[in-house]
C-alpha positions as a Markdown table, in Angstrom:
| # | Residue | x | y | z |
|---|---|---|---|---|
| 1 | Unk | 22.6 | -36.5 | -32.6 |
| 2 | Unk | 23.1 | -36.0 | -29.4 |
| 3 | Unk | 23.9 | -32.4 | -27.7 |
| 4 | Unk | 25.0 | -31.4 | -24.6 |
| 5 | Unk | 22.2 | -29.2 | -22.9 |
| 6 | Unk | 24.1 | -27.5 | -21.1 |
| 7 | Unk | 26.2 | -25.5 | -23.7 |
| 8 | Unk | 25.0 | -26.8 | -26.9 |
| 9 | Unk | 28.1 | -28.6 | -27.7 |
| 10 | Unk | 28.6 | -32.0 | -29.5 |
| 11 | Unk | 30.2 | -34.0 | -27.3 |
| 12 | Unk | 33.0 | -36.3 | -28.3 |
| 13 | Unk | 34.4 | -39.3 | -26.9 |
| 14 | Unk | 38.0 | -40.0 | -27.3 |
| 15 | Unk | 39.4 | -43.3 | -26.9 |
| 16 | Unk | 42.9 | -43.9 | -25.1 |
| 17 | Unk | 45.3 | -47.0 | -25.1 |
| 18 | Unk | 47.1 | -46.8 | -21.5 |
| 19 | Unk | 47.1 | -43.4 | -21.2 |
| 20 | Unk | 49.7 | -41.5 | -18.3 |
| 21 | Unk | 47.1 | -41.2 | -15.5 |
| 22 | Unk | 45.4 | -44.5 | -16.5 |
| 23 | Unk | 48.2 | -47.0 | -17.0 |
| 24 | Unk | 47.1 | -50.6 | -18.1 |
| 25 | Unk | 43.7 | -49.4 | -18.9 |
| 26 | Unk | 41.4 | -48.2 | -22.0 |
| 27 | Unk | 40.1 | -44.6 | -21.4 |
| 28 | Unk | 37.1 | -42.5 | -22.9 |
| 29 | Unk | 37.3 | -38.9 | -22.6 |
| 30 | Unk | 34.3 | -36.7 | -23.3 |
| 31 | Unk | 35.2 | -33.4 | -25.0 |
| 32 | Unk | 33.2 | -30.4 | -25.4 |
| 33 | Unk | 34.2 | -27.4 | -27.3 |
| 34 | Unk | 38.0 | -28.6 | -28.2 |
| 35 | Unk | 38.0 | -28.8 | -24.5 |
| 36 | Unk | 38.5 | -32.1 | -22.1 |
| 37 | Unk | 36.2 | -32.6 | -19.3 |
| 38 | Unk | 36.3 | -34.5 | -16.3 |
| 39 | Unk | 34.1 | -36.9 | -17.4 |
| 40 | Unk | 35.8 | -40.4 | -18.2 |
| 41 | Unk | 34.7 | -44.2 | -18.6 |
| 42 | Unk | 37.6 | -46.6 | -18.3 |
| 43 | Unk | 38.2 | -50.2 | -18.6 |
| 44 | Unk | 40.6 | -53.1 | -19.3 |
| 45 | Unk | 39.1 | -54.2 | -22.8 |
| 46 | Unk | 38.5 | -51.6 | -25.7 |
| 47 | Unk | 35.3 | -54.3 | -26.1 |
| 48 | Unk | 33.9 | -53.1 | -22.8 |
| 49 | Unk | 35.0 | -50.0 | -22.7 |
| 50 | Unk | 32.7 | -49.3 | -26.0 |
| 51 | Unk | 29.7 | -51.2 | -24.9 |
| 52 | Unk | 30.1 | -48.5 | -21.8 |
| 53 | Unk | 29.9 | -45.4 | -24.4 |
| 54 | Unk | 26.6 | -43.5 | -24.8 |
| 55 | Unk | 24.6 | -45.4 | -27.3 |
| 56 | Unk | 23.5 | -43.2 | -30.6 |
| 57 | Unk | 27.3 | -42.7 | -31.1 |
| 58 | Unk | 29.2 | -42.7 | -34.4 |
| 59 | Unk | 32.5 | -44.1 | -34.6 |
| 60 | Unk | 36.0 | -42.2 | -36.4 |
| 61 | Unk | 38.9 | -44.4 | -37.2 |
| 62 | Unk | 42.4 | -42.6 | -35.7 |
| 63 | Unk | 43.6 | -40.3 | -38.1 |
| 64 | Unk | 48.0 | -40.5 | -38.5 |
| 65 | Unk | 48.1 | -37.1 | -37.0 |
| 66 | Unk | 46.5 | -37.9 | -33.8 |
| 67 | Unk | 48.7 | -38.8 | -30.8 |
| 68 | Unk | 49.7 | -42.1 | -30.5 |
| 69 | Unk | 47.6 | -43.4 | -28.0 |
| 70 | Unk | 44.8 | -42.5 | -29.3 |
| 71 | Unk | 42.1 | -45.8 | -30.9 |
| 72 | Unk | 39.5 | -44.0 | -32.3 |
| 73 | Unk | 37.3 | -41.0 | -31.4 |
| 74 | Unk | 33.2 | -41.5 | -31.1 |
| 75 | Unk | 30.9 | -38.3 | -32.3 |
């Protein structure tokens, strides 16, 4: 499992479908504490855009109350 050092969060990766400030494009946010960070990894393929993730990672299917634009989340 991988922790952030820095705080001892988990970090999770939430992944976009053509998000506002990302049109066109699939988007990974890293999350730390409930909290979004500035940390993102982008690309045009959901395919790329996971091979980009931080390997080690688990993957969550998208649960029916998450926002639509949300694919999956990666823990």
């Amino acid at each position: 499992m991988l922790i952030d050092q820095t705080n001892n969060a988990l970090p999770i990766w939430v992944v976009y479908d053509n998000p506002v400030d990302f049109p066109g494009r699939f988007v990974a946010r890293k999350w730390l504490n409930d909290t979004p960070t500035a940390e993102t990894l982008q690309s045009s393929t959901l395919e790329e855009l996971r091979s980009r993730l931080p390997p080690g990672l688990y993957r969550l299917e998208r649960a029916d109350s998450d926002d639509a634009k949300i694919v999956e989340t990666w823990i």
